[in-house]
C-alpha positions in Angstrom: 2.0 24.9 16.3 -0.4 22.2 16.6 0.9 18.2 16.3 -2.3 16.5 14.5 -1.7 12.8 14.2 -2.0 11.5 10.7 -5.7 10.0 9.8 -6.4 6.5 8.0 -7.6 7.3 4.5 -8.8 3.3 4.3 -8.2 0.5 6.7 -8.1 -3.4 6.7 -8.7 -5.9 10.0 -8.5 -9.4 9.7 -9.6 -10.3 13.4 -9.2 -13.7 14.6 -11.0 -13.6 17.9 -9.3 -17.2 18.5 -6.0 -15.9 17.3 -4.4 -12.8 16.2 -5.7 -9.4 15.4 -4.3 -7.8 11.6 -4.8 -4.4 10.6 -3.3 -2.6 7.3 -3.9 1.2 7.0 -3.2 3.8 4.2 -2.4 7.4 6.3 -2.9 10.3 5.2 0.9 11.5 5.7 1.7 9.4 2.7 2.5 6.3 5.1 1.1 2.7 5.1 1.0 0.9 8.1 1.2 -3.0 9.2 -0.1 -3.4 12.8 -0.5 -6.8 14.9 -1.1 -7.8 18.4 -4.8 -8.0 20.7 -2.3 -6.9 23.4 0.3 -4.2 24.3 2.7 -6.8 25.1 2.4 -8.9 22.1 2.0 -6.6 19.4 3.5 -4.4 16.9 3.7 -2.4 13.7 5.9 -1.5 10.2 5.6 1.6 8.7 7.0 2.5 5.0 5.8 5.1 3.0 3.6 5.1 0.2 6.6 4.4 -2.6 8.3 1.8 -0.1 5.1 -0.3 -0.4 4.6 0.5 -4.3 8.1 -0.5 -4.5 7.1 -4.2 -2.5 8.8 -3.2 0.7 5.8 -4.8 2.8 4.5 -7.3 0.0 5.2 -10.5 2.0 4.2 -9.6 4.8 0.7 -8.3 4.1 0.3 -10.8 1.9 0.7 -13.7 4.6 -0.7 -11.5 7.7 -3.9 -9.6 5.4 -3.9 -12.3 2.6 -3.1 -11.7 -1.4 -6.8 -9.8 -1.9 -6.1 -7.4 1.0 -2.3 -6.9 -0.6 -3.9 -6.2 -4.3 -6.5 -3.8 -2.7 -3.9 -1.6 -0.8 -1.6 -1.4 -3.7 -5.0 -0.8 -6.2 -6.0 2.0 -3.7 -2.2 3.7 -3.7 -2.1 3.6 -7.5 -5.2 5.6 -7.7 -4.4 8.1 -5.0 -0.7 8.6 -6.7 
């Protein structure tokens, strides 16, 4: 059997060329990710399923990485998939 890495359903960026690089990312494998970092060294992720983040596991921190629209969009877009 095959691995087949999950696929972003929709993504977010808010790219700073001057400062950091944000990204936020519904998966397919009922995940939502929380990514940050322009380099290997300096970056890093959260993951929490799809009922975590309903339930406001990642709120904060999209909120003050992506901003309050990008937070109400995600949690728009995972009430209409579920």
């Amino acid at each position: 059997m095959n691995y087949i890495p999950p696929k972003a359903i929709k993504n977010w960026k808010n790219d700073n060329p001057d400062g950091e690089l944000y990204e936020a990312s519904i998966m397919d494998n009922n995940t939502v990710i929380s990514a940050y970092g322009r380099y290997s060294h300096g970056s890093s992720c959260k993951i929490v399923s799809w009922k975590e983040f309903l339930g406001g596991e990642m709120n904060e921190l999209v909120s003050k990485t992506m901003g309050s629209k990008v937070l109400n969009e995600i949690l728009h877009e995972l009430q209409s998939i579920t």
